[in-house]
N, C-alpha and C positions, 0 to 999 in steps of 0.2 A: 528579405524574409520571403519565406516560398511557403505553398499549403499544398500536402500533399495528403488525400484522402483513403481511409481505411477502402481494402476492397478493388479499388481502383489503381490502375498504372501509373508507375514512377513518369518524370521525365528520363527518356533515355541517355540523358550526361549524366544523372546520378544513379544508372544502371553497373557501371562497372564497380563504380565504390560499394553499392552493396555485396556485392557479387566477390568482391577481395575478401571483405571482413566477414568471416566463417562466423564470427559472433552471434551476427544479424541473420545468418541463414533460419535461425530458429522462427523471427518474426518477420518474415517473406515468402512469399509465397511465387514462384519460377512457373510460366505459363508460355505454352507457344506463343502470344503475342507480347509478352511482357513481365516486368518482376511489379507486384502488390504488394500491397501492408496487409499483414491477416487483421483478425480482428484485435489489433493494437494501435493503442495510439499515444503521441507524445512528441516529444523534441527529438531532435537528429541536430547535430554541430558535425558540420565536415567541409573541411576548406574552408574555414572561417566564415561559412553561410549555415543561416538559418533553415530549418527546416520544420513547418507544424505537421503532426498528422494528426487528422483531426475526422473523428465522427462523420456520416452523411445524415441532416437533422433537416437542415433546407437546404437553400442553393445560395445562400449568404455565407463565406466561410467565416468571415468576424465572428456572425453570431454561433456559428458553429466550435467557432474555439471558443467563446467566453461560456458556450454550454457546457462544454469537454470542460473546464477549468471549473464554473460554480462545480458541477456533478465531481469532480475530485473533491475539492473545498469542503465540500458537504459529506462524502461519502467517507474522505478519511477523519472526518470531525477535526479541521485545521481554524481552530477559529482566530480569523484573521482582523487586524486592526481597521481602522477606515483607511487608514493610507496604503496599506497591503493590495485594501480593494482596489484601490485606484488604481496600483499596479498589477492586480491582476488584468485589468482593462486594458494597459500599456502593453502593443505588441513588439516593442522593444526590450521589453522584459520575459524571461522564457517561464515556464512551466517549471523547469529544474531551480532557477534563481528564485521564483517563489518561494517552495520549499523550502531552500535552504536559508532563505532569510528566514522564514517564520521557527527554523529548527534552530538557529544563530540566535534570535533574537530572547528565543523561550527558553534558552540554556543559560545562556547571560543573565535573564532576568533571575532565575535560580540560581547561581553562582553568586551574585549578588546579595542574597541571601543566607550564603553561608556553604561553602563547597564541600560536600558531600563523604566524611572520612568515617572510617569503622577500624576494629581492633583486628591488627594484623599478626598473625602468628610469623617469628622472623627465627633467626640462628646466625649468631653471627661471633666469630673470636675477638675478645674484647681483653682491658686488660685491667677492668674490673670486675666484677659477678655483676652482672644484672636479671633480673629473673629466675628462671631454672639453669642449674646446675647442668651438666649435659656429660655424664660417670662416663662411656665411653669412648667420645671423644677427647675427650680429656687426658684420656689414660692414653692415646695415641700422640698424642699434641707434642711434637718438638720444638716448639716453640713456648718453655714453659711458663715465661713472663706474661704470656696470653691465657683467655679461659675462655672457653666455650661456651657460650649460653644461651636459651631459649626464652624469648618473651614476648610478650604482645606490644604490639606502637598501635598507636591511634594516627593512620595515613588518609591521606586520601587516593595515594599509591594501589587501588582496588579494582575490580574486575570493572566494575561501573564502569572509571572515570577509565578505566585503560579504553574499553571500548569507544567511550566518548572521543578519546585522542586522535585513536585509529581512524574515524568516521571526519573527523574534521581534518585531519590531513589528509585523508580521500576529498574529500568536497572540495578543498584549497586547491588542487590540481586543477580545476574549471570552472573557481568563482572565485573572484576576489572581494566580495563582503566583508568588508574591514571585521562586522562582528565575531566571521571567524577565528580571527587573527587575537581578536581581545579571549573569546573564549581558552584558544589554544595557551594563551599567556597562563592564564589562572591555572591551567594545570601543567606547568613548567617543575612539578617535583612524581609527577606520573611517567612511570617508564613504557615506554611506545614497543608495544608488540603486535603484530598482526595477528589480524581477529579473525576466525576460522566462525563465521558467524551459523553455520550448520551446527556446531559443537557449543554455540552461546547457552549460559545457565545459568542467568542472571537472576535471582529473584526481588519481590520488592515486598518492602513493609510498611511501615507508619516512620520508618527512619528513613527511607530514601523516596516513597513513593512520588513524593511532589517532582522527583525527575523521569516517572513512567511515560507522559506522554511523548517528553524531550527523545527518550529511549526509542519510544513506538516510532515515530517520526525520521529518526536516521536510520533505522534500519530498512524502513519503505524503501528510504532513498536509495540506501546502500544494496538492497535487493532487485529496484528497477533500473539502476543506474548502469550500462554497460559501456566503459573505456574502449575505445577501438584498436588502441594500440598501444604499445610499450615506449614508445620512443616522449620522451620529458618535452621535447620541442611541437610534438604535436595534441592538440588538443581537443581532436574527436572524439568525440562521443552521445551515447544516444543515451532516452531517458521513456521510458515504453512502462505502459499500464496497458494489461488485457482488458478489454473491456467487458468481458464477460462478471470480470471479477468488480469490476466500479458501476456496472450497473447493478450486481446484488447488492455491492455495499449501501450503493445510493436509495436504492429502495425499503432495503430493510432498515435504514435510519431512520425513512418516511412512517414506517408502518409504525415503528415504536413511539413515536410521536401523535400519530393517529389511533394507535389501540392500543391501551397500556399492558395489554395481555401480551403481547407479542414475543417473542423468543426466534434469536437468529440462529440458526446451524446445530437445531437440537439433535445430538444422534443417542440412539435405540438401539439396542441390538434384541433381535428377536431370534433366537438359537442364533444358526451361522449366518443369520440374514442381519447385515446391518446396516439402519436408513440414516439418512441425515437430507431433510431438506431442506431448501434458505430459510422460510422463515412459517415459524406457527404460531397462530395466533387464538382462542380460544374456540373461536365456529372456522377455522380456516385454514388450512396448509395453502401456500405457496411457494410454487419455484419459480424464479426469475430463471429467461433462457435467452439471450442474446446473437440473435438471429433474423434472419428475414420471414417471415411468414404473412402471408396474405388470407386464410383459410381455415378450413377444420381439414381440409384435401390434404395440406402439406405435413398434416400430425404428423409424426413419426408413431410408428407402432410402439418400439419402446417407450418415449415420450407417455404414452397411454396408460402400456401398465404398471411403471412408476408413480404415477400419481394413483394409481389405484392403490397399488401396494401400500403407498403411503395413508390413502386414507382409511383402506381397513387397520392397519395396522394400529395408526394412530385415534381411531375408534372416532376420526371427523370425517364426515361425510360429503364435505365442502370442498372444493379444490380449485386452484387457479392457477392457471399457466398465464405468465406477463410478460411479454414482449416490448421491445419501442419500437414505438412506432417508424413505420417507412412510408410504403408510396399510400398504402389501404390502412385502412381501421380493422382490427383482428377484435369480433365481437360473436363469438360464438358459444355455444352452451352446450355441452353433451353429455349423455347419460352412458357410465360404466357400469357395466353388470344387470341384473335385475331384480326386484324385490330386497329383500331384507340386503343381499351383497349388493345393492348399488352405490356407486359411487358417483356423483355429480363435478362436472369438471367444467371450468367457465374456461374460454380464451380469451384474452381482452390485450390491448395493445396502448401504451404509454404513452402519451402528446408527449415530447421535451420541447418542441418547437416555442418558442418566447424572447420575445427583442425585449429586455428590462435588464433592471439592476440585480444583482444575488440573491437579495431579500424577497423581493419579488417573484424571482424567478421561482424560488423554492416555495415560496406562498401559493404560486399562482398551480406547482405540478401537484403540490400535496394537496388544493382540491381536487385536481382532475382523481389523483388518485382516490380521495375518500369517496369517488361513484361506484368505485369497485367493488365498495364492501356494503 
């Protein structure tokens, strides 16, 4: 097992393998002295070695991956058994194999309950009526022992469970979780098509919902999971969260927990101006921004009048820019605008740093956070 850190240089053996797989060029970054991880982090499997990238929180990398791992855990609401936990603390167990256990585990458990079927509109030459009559093919039919007809089945043959098929014979390609293998059984009368998951249109009701999270969950996977290669005998592949996007998530789960006002990714459109910022909460707009900052010096000017916009717009006058923390504490207060248009804008910067257990951990940032507000 290797750790290799957001920001900072690969080792130079696993410089060329990035550098093959045009995949990965997206989440690299090519420097006169070396190839980095942007701000992504995750597993890498290539040549049958492991690979973490993982955050820089301290100078402990253990405790740096079990942060990276609670802060996913938490951010995409995977709630996990006590023995999950424990493997998440096993660095013999990956980040990817997490996942997919806890998405194997929570599909089974609903299959268990009864696998997921709706009424399917079908057409098929039969060589009794069943359903509707079907006048023009009929009238074509050289076959006249047969009849054409239209009717509904109650399958489980449905877009659901086809996507479920899809996603679990993707995963089978780099985990051998027996659960996969049981889930894939139960749906042995689902026809396997590949799932163009940009075109997914799945909706959910009180008839299927209890399998929304199972849904929500493989398609993360399915969206940060990138194969390195076509060939069946190899089995590279990387498994990357931006972090930009797991520190909003992580925090705005914080605050709705903390303020029960809160609202994630409200957007507004104000004529052709339209806002969306992470998270508002009743005296408060926030944006999470995942980056390095030491100051008020390194604001960026946009940065500034974004949150302004935001707060006149949204008629709160409160504003906070949230950082994590790095080397300094980002604790600065400034004033936008003046008199009646001012807007107030705090900096403030996130401890994650914490050697404990998950429960803890999340206990222990969601006070740091409640001094913010």
């Amino acid at each position: 097992m290797h750790y290799l850190t957001e920001n900072q240089n690969i080792p130079k053996e696993l410089e060329e393998h990035i550098q093959d797989k045009k995949n990965l060029h997206t989440y690299f970054e090519t420097r006169f002295d070396g190839i980095r991880p942007k701000n992504y982090c995750g597993f890498l499997f290539i040549n049958n070695e492991n690979y973490f990238i993982i955050p820089k929180i301290t100078n402990e990398n253990d405790q740096n991956l079990n942060t990276f791992i609670y802060m996913l855990i938490y951010a995409y609401d995977i709630n996990l058994k006590n023995e999950d936990l424990l493997i998440a603390d096993n660095k013999e167990h990956t980040i990817f194999e997490l996942f997919i256990r806890f998405f194997s585990d929570a599909l089974l458990d609903e299959f268990k309950r009864g696998v997921f079927k709706q009424y399917i509109t079908m057409q098929e030459n039969l060589k009794v009526l069943r359903g509707k009559y079907i006048i023009e093919q009929n009238f074509n039919n050289l076959y006249q022992q047969n009849i054409y007809c239209e009717f509904d089945e109650f399958s489980m043959d449905n877009e659901l469970n086809q996507f479920f098929l899809y996603a679990i014979r993707i995963f089978k390609k780099f985990s051998s979780y027996s659960n996969l293998h049981r889930c894939e059984v139960v749906l042995d009368e689902v026809e396997y098509f590949n799932v163009d998951l940009k075109r997914l249109n799945i909706h959910f009701d009180r008839m299927n919902s209890r399998y929304k999270k199972s849904y929500e969950v493989a398609l993360m996977i399915l969206q940060k999971l990138i194969p390195m290669t076509q060939k069946s005998t190899d089995k590279s592949f990387a498994f990357l969260f931006d972090m930009a996007e797991v520190f909003e998530k992580f925090v705005g789960r914080l605050y709705g927990v903390i303020d029960s006002s809160t609202q994630l990714q409200v957007e507004k459109n104000y004529g052709s101006l339209k806002l969306k910022p992470d998270i508002v909460t009743r005296t408060t707009i926030i944006d999470t921004k995942y980056k390095k900052v030491n100051s008020r010096k390194e604001l960026k000017r946009d940065d500034k009048y974004q949150m302004y916009v935001y707060g006149k717009n949204f008629r709160i006058n409160d504003t906070m820019l949230l950082y994590p923390k790095h080397l300094f504490d980002v604790n600065d207060d400034l004033k936008l605008g003046i008199g009646d248009d001012m807007v107030r804008l705090k900096m403030k910067s996130l401890d994650l740093d914490f050697c404990g257990e998950y429960s803890e951990f999340i206990g222990e940032v969601k006070n740091r956070l409640r001094k913010f507000i």
